[in-house]
C-alpha positions in Angstrom: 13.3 -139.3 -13.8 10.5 -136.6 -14.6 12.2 -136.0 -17.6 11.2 -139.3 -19.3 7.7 -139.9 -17.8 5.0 -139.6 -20.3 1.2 -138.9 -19.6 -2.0 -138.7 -21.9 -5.3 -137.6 -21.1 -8.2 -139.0 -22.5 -11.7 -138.4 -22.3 -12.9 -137.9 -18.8 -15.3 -135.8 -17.0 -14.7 -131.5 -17.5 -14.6 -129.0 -14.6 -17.8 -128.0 -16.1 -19.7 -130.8 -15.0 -18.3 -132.3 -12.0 -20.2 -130.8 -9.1 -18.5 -131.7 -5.5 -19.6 -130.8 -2.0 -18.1 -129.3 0.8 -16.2 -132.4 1.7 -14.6 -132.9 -1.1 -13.5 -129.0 -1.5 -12.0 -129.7 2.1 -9.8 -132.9 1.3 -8.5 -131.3 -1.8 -7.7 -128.2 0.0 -6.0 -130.1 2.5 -4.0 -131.9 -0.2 -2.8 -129.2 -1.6 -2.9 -126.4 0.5 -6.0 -124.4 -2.0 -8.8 -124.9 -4.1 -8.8 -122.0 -6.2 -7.0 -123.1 -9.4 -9.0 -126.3 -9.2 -12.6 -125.5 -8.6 -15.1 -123.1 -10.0 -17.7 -121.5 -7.9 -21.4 -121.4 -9.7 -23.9 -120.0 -7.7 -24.1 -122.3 -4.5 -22.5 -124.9 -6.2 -18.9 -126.3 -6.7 -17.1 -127.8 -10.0 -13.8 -129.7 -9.7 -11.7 -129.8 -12.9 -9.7 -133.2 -12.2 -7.5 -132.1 -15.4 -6.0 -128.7 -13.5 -6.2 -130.7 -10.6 -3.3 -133.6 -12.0 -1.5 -131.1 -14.6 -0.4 -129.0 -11.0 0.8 -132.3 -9.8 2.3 -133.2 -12.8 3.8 -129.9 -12.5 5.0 -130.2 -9.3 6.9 -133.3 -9.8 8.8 -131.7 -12.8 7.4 -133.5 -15.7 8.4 -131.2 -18.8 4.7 -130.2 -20.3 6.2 -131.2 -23.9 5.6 -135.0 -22.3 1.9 -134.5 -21.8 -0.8 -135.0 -24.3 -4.3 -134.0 -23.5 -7.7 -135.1 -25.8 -9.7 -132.1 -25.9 -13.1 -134.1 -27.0 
């Protein structure tokens, strides 16, 4: 029952300063068939945001975004 699931976020590493490799890119791409809402390309490196990365799944499971709460600091 999506509808009655309830998540919260707390702190946790940003997409700003989680590097990953290659590897990494290439098991979440084959999870989820892409990597481009999920990772940010900076110069020759790659940052995972972990927070997009669940809120598609929550998404995709049809959990109403009213039943998430997210700490922003």
């Amino acid at each position: 029952m999506p509808e009655k699931t309830y998540i919260a976020f707390g702190p946790h590493i940003r997409g700003c300063c989680y590097e990953v490799k290659e590897d990494v890119l290439e098991e979440v791409e084959k999870s989820f068939g892409t990597v481009e809402h999920f990772v940010e390309k900076r110069k020759s490196s790659y940052f995972l945001s972990l927070l997009k990365l669940n809120l598609f799944q929550i998404k995709e499971l049809g959990i109403p975004e009213n039943n998430v709460w997210i700490v922003r600091d």
